[in-house]
N, C-alpha and C positions, 0 to 999 in steps of 0.2 A: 537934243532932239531924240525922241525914240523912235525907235523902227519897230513894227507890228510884223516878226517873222510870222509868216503861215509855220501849220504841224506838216508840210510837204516842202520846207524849206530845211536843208542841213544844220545843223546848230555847229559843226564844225567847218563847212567849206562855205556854206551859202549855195549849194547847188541844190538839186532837188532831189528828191527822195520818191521813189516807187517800187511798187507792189515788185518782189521777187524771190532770187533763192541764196540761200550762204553753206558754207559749208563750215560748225561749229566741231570744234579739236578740242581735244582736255588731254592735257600729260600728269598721268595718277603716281609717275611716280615709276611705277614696276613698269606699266606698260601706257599703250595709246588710245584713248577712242577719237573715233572720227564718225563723223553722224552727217550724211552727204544730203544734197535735196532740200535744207529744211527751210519753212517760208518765213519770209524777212521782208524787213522794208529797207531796201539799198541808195544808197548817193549813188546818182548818175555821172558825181564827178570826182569823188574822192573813195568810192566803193566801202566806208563806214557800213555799215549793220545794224538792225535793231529787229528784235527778236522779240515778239507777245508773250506775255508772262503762260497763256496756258502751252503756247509749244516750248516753253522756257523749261515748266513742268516734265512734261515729256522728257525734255532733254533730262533733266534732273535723276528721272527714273532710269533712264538708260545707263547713264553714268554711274546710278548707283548698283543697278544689276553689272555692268561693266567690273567693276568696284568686286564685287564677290566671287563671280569665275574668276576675276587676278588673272586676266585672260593677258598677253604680252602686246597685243594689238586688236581691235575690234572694230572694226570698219562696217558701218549700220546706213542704211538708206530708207531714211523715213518717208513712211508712207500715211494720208492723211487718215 
């Protein structure tokens, strides 16, 4: 028998997923980023993440200007 998950049902826990916020990290290695606030879609039961390709982008750009100051820590709170 197949089951028909909804796209607001977890593919990992079976809980459900809604509109929220995560806090995405990248270790470069030299140093940290942390990019706080950013919006997500969250399990209300197993706190999973999933992240939209264009705030994905964002992130991408942050991490790569991150990436060139070679700054030791950079702690960023996106704003939309």
């Amino acid at each position: 028998m197949r089951i028909n998950k909804s796209s607001d049902t977890c593919p990992l826990c079976g809980g459900t997923k809604k509109a929220g916020q995560t806090t995405f990290t990248v270790d470069l290695g030299f140093g940290v980023v942390v990019v706080r606030n950013v919006p997500a879609t969250v399990c209300s039961q197993c706190g999973a993440d999933w992240i939209q390709d264009p705030i994905a982008a964002k992130l991408e750009d942050i991490v790569n200007d991150a990436r060139r100051k070679h700054l030791t820590v950079e702690v960023i709170t996106l704003t939309a």
